[in-house]
C-alpha positions as a Markdown table, in Angstrom:
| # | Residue | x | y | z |
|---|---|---|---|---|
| 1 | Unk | -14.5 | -35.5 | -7.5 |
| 2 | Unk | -13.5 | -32.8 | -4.6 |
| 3 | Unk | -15.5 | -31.5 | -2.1 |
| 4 | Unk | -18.8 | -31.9 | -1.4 |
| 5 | Unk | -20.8 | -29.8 | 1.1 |
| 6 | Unk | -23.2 | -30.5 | 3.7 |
| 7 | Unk | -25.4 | -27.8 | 4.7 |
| 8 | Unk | -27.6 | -28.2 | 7.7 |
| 9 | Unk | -30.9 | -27.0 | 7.8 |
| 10 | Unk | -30.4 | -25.8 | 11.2 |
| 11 | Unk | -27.4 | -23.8 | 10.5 |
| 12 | Unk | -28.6 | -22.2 | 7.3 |
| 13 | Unk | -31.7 | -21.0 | 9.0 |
| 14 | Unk | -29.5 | -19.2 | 11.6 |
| 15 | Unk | -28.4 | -17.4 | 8.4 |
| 16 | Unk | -30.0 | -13.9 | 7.1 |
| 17 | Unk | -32.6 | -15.9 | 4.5 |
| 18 | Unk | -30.1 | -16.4 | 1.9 |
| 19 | Unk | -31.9 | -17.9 | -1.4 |
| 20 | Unk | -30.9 | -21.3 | -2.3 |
| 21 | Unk | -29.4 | -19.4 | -5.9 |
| 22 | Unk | -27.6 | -17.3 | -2.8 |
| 23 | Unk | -26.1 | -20.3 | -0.9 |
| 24 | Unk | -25.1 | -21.8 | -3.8 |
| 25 | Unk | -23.5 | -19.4 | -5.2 |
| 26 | Unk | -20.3 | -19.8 | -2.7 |
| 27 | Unk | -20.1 | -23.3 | -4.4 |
| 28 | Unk | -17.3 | -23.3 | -6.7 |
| 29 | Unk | -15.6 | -24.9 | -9.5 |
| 30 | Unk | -12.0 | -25.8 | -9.4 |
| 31 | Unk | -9.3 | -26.9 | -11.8 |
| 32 | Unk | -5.6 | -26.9 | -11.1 |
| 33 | Unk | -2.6 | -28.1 | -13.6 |
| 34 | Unk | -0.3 | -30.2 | -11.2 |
| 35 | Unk | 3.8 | -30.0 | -11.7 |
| 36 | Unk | 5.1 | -32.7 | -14.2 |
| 37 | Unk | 7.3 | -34.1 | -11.9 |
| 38 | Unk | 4.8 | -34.1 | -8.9 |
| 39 | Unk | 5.3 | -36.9 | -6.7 |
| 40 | Unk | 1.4 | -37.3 | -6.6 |
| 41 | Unk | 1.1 | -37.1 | -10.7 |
| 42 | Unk | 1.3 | -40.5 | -11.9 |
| 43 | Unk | -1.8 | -41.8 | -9.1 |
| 44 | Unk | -3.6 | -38.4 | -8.9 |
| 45 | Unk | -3.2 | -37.5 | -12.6 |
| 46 | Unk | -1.6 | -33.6 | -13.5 |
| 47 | Unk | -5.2 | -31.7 | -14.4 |
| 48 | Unk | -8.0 | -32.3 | -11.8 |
| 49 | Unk | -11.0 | -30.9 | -11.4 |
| 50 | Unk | -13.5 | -30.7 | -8.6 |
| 51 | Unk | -15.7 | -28.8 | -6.2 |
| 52 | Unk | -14.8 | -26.0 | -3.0 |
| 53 | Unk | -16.8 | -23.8 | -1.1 |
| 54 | Unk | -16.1 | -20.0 | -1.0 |
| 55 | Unk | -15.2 | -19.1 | 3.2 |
| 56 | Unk | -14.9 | -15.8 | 3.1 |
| 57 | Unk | -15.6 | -12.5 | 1.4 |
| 58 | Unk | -12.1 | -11.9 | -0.4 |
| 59 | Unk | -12.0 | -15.2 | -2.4 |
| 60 | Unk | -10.5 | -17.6 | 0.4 |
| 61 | Unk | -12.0 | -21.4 | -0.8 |
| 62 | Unk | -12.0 | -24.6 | 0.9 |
| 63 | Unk | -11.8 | -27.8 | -1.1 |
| 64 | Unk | -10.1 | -31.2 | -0.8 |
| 65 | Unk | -6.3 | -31.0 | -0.7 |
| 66 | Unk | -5.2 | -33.6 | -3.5 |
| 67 | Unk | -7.1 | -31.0 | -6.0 |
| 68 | Unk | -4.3 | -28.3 | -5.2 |
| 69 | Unk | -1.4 | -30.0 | -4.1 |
| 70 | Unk | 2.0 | -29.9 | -6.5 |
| 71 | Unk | -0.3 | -27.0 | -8.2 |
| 72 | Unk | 1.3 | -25.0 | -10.5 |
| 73 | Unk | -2.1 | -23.2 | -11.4 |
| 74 | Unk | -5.3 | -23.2 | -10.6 |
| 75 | Unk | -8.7 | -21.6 | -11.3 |
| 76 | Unk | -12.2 | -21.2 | -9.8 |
| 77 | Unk | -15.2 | -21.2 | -11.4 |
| 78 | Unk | -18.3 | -19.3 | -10.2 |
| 79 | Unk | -22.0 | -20.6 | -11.3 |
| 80 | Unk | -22.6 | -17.4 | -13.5 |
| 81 | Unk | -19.7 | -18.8 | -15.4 |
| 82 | Unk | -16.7 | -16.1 | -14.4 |
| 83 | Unk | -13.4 | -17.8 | -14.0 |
| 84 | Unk | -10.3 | -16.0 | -11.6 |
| 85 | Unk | -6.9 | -17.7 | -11.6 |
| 86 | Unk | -6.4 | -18.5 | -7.4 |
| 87 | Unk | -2.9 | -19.1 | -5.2 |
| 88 | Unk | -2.7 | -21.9 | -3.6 |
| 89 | Unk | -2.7 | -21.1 | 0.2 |
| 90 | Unk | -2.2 | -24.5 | 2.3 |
| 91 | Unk | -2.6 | -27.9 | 2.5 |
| 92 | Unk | -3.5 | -29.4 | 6.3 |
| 93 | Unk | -1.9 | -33.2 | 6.1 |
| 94 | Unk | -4.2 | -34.2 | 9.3 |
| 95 | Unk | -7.7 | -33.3 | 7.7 |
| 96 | Unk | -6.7 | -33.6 | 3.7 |
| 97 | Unk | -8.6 | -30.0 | 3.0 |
| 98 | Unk | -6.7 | -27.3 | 1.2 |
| 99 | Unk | -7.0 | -23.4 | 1.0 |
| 100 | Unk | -7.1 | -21.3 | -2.1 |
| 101 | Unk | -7.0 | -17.7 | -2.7 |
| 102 | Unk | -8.6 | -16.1 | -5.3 |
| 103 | Unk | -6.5 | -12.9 | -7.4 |
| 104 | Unk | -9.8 | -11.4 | -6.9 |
| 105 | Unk | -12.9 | -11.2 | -4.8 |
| 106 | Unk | -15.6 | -13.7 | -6.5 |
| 107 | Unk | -18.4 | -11.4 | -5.5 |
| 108 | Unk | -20.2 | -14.5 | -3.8 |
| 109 | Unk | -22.3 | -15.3 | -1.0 |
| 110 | Unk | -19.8 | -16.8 | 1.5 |
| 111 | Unk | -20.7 | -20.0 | 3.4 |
| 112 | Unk | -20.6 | -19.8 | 6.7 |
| 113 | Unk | -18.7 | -22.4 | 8.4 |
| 114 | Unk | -20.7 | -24.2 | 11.1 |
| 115 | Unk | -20.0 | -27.0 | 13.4 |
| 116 | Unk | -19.8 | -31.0 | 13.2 |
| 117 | Unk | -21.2 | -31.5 | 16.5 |
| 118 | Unk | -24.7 | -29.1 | 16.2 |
| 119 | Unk | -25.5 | -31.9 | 13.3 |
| 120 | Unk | -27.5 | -34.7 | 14.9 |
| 121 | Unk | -28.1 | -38.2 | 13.6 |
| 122 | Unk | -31.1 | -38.3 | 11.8 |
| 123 | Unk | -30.9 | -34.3 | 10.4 |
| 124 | Unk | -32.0 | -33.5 | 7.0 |
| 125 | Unk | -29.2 | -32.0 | 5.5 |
| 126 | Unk | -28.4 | -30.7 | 1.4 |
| 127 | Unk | -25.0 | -32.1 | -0.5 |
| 128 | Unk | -24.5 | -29.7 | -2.8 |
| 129 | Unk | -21.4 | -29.8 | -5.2 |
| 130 | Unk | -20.6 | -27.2 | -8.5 |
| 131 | Unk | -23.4 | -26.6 | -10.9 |
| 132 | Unk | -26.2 | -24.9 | -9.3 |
| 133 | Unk | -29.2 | -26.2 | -8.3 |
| 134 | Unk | -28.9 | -29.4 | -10.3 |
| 135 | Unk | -26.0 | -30.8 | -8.0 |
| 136 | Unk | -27.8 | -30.2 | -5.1 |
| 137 | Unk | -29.3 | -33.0 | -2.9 |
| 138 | Unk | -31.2 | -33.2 | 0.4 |
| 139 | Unk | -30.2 | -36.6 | 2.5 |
| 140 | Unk | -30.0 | -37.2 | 6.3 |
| 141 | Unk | -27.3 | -37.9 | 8.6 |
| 142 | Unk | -26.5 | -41.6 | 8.8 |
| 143 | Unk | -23.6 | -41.3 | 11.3 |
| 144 | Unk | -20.9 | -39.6 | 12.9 |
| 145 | Unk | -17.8 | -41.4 | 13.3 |
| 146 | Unk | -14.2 | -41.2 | 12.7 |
| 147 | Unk | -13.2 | -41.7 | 8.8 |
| 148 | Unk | -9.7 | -42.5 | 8.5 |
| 149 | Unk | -9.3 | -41.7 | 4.7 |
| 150 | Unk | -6.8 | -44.5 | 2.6 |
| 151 | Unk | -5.1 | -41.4 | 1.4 |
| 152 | Unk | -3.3 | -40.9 | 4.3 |
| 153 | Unk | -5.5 | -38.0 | 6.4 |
| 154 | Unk | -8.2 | -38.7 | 9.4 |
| 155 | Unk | -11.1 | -37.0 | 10.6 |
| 156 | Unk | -12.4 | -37.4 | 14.1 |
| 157 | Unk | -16.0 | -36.7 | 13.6 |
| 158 | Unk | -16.6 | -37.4 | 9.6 |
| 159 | Unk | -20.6 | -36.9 | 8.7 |
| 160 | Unk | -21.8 | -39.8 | 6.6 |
| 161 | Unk | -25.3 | -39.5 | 4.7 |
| 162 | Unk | -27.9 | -41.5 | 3.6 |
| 163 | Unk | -28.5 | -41.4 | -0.3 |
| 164 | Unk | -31.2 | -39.7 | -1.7 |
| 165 | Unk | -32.0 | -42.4 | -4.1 |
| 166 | Unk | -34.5 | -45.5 | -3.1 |
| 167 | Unk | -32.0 | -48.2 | -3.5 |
| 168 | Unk | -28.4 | -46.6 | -3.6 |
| 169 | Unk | -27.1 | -47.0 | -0.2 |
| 170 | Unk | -27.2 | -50.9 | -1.3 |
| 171 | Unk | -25.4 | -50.6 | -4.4 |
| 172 | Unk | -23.1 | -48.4 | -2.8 |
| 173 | Unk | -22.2 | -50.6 | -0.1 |
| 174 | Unk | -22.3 | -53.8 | -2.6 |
| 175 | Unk | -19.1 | -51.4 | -4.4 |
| 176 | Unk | -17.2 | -51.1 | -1.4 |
């Protein structure tokens, strides 16, 4: 669980070339130990693990908030392994995401944040979550739409994609 990335085709090519090993290197790993007596322990558990994207050159990730909130430590992992203990920056109530700052520069390609509305319906994009090239997939936009999350936070212009897999949307939607 955590969060997963969308990269748009049309915004990575506005970047310098980077390699796909490159781009994905600013895909992290993240595990935090929550505060026993966290109000959000006994539904969100007190170790979780999930995925963030590095935002900037000194270690600053974006992930989901309920990953680092109550956190009393927490640690990223890069894809060549190297693990840095990281501060928990912020939590934004209105969109759910969460900041943490590495003690140290990861020494990774930072993603470049783009923008919702150059992303078209109908775009190929790639989800990408921790794990190199493996948890990488390319889908298309679906829709754009609001997404009012049941944990309490809403987005005004969510991006929802198609599976990759022949056959998953349906099972998907038969779940929900």
């Amino acid at each position: 669980m955590g969060v997963t990335l969308v990269v748009a085709s049309a915004i990575a090519a506005r970047a310098q070339s980077p390699t796909l090993e490159q781009l994905l290197s600013g895909v992290v790993h993240i595990k935090t130990s929550i505060t026993p007596d966290g109000r959000t322990t006994e539904n969100l558990g007190r170790e979780r693990e999930g995925t963030g994207i590095v935002i900037d050159d000194n270690g600053l990730v974006l992930t989901i908030g309920y990953l680092m909130v109550e956190a009393i430590s927490a640690e990223i992992t890069t894809n060549d392994g190297r693990t840095v203990g990281a501060n928990v920056v912020g939590y934004d109530n209105e969109s759910g995401f969460g900041l943490l700052q590495t003690i140290t520069p990861l020494k990774v390609r930072a993603l470049q944040m783009g923008k919702a509305s150059d992303i078209k319906v109908g775009d190929p994009v790639v989800v990408a979550s921790y794990g190199g090239p493996g948890g990488m997939r390319p889908v298309h936009v679906l829709a754009k739409r609001e997404f009012a999350g049941n944990w309490e936070y809403l987005l005004d212009e969510a991006i929802f994609t198609r599976a990759a897999a022949p056959g998953l949307e349906r099972r998907c939607a038969r779940r929900s």
